[in-house]
KETOR-645295 format. One record per residue (C-alpha): chain; x, y, z; residue number from 1. Coordinates in Angstrom, 2 decimals. Layout:
N
VEXTI   ch         u         v         w     i
VEXTI    A         X         Y         Z   NUM
...
***
This chain:
98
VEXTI   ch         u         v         w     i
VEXTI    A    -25.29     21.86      4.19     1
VEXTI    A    -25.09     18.75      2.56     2
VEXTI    A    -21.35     16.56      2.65     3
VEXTI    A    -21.08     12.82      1.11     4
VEXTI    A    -18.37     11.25     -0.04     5
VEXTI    A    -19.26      9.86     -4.10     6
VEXTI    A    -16.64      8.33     -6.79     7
VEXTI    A    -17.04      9.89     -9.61     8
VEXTI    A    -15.98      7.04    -11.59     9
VEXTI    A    -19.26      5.41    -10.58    10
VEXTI    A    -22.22      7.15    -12.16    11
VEXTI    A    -24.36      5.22     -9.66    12
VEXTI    A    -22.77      7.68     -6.80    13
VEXTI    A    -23.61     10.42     -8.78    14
VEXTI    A    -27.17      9.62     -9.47    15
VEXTI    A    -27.25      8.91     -5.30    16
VEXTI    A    -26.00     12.51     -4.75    17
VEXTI    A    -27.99     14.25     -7.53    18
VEXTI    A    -31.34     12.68     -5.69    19
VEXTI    A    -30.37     14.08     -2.46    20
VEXTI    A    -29.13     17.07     -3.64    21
VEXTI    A    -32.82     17.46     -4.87    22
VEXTI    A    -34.81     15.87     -2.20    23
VEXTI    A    -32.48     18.52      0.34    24
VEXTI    A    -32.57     21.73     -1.93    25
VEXTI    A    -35.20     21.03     -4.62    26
VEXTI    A    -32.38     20.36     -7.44    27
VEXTI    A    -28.96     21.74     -8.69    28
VEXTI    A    -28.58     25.73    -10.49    29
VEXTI    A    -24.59     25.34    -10.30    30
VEXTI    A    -22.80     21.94    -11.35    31
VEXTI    A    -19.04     22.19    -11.35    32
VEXTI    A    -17.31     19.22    -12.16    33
VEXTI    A    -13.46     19.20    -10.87    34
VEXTI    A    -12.09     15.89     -9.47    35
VEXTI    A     -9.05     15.11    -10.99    36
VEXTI    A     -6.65     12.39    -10.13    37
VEXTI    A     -2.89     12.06    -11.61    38
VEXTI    A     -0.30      9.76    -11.79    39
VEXTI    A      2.09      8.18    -13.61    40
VEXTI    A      1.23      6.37    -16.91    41
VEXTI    A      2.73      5.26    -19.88    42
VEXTI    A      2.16      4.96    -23.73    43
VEXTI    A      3.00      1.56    -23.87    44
VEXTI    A      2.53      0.71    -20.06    45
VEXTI    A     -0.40     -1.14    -18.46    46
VEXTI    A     -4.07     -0.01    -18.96    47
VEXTI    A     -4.61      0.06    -15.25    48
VEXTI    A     -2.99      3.77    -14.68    49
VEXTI    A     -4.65      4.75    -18.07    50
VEXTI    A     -8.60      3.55    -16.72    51
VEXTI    A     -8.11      5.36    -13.20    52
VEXTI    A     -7.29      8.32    -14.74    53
VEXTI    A     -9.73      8.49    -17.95    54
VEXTI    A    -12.35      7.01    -15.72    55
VEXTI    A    -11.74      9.55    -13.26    56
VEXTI    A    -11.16     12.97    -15.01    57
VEXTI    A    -13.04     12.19    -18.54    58
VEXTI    A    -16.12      9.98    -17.08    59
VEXTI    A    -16.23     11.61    -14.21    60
VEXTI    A    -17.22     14.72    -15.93    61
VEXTI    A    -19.09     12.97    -18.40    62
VEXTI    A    -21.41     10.97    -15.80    63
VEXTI    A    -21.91     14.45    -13.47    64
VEXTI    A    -23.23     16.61    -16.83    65
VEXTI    A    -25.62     13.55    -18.00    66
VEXTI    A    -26.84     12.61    -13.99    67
VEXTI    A    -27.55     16.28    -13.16    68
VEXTI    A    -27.78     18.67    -16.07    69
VEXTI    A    -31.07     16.96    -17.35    70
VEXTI    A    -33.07     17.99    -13.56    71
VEXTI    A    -31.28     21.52    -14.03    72
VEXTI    A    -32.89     22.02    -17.42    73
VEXTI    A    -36.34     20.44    -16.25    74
VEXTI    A    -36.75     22.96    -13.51    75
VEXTI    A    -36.87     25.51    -16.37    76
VEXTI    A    -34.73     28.34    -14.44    77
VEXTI    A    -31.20     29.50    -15.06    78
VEXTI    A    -28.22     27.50    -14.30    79
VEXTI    A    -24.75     26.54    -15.41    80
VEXTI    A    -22.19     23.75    -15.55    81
VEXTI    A    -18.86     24.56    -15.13    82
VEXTI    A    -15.90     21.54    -16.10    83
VEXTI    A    -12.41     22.40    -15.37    84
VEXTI    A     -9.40     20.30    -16.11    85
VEXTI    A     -6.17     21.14    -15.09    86
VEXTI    A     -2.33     22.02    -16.40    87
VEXTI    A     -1.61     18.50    -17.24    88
VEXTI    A     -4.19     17.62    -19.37    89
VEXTI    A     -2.35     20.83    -21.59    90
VEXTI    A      1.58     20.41    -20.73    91
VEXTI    A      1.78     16.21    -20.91    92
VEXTI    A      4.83     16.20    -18.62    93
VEXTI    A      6.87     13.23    -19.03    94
VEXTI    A      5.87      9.99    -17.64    95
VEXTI    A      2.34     11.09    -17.55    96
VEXTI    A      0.60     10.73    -21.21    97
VEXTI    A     -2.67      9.89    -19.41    98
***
C-alpha cells in the first residue's frame, strides 16, 4: 500500500507520485482521476474562486492523464483511465458558475 498526500493542481506532485507509483508497483493499469473542489464563484466576481476550481477539477485531470497515461501505454498491457466530474459541473446551481 502506497498513501501520499499530492495537489493536483501541481503537475509536479503528480509526476512525484506517478514515479513512485512505478518504482513501488512497476507502473499504473487503472488511473482514475476524481478530486474535485467547489465553492462559490461568480461570473463577474474575482478570478481567485474561478483558478482554484478550474485548476483543481479541469487541470487536475488534465495533468494526471498526461503524467501517467504515457507509462500505462509504454508498458504495452491493458489499462484504463477513468475521469469523473460531478453534479455541478451539469446543474450550475446558483452562485457557483465555476
Amino acid at each position: 500500500m502506497l498513501a501520499l498526500e499530492v495537489d493536483v493542481r501541481r503537475r509536479a506532485e503528480l509526476e512525484r507520485l506517478e514515479r513512485e507509483v512505478r518504482e513501488r508497483f512497476g507502473g499504473t493499469d487503472l488511473l482514475m482521476n476524481n478530486a474535485a473542489v467547489g465553492g462559490e464563484s461568480r461570473a463577474l466576481g474575482t478570478d481567485g474562486p474561478w483558478q482554484h476550481i478550474l485548476d483543481t477539477n479541469l487541470w487536475g485531470v488534465i495533468h494526471g492523464s498526461q503524467v501517467f497515461a504515457p507509462a500505462m501505454i509504454a508498458r504495452g498491457r491493458a489499462g484504463l483511465v477513468v475521469n469523473t466530474g460531478s453534479k455541478q459541473g451539469i446543474t450550475t446551481p446558483p452562485g457557483d458558475p465555476a
